[in-house]
N, C-alpha and C positions, 0 to 999 in steps of 0.2 A: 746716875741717870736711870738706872734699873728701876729703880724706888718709883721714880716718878710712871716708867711703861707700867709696872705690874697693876694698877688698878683699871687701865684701858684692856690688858691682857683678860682681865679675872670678868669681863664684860661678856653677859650670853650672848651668843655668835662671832665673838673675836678669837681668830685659832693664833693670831702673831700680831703683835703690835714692835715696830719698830723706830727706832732715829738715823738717820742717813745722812752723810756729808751731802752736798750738791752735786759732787763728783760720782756718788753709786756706793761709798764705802757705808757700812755699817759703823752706828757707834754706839749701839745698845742694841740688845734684845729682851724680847718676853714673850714666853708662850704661855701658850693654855696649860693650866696645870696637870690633866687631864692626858696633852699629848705626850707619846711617847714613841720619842723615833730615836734612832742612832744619833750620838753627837758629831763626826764626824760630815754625814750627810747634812743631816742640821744645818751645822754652818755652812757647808758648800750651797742649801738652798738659797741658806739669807742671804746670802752674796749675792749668788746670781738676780736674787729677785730684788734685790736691793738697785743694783744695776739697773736692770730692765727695768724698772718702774721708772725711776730715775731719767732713763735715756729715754722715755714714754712722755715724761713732764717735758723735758728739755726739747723736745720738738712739738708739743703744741705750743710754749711759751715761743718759741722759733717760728711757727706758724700765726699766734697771732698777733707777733710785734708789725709785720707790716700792716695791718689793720688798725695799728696805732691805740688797740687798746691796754689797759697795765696787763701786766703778766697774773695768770690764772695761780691763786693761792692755795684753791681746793680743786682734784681733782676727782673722779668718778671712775674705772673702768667695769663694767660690768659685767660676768662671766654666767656661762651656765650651771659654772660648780661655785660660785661665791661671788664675791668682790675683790677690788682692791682700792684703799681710799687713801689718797695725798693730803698733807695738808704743809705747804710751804712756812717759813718763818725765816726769823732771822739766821742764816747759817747754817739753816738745818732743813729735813721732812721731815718731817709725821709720817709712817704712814700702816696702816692696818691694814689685815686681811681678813676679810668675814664669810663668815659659811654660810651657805646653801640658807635660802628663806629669810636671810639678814637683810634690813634693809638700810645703807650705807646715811640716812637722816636720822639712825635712831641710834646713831655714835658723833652725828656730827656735836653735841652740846657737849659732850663730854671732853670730844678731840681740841674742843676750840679751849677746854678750861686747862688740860694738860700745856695746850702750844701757851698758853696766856703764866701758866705757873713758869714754865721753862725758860721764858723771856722775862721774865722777872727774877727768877734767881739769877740769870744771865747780867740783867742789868744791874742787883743790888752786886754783884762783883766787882763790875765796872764804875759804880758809882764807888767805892771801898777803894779802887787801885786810883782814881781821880783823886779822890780825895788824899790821898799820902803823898801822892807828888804837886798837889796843890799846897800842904804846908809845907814841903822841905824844899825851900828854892837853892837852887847849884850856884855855889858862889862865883863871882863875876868876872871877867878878865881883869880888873882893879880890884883889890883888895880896898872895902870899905872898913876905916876905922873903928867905925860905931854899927854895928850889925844890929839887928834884932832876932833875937831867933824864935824858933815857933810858939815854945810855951812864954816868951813873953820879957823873957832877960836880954840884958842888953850887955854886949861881952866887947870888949876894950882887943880892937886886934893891930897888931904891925906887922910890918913886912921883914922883920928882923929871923936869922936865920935858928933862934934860940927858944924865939915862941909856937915857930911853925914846927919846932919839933926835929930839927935835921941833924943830922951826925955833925960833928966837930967842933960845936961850942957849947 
């Protein structure tokens, strides 16, 4: 997933682009190639700020389900020293920190092709694990005689204890 932040990273005015569980867990980072902090603090920020952003989206989305509209996909905070931008998906955030003079529209086309690559390699997985359990069906509480199996042969079975393979005959 690295692969995919480092090109949102390498973006003028982006100091950290991140992926986030729902929950506030990090589950990639990338920084500006540029910064140079402690690794230790490092990760204690992205956590925490991982959190925090997190627990930020989770109460406007809280805030405006009684208003009956969907829940907010992108979100905005704006700061005196930067930004911070959300962008929800399936399973996951987005979400980027931008510096001073950035202005949080002039990453949104890029954030939206990242979340758009992300949920496509997401999906072509899931379409690969559908498809395997779609050819190999689990044989049935009856043993059928005349089976077909996936490439297309047709195999001659009994219930007899010498075909199935068991110890003692």
């Amino acid at each position: 997933m690295i692969e995919v932040l480092e090109p949102l990273a390498a973006l003028p005015g982006v100091e950290l682009s991140m992926l986030v569980t729902p929950d506030g867990m990090p589950i990639a980072v990338a920084h500006r190639r540029d910064a140079v902090e402690e690794e230790g603090s490092s990760a204690l920020k992205g956590e925490a700020l991982a959190a925090l952003a997190i627990g930020w989206s989770n109460e406007l989305r809280l805030a405006t389900a009684p208003l009956s509209w969907s829940e907010p996909t992108r979100a905005v905070l704006r700061c005196a020293r930067g930004s911070i931008v959300m962008r929800r998906m399936r399973g996951a955030v987005l979400l980027l920190v931008l510096g001073r003079g950035v202005s949080p529209e002039d990453v949104r086309l890029s954030m939206d092709g990242t979340v758009a690559r992300i949920e496509r390699s997401l999906r072509g997985s899931d379409d690969r694990s559908s498809s395997t359990h779609a050819t190999s069906n689990p044989p049935g509480p009856i043993p059928n005689p005349r089976a077909v199996e996936p490439d297309g042969l047709v195999q001659e079975r009994t219930n007899t204890a010498r075909s199935e393979g068991l110890p003692g005959n």
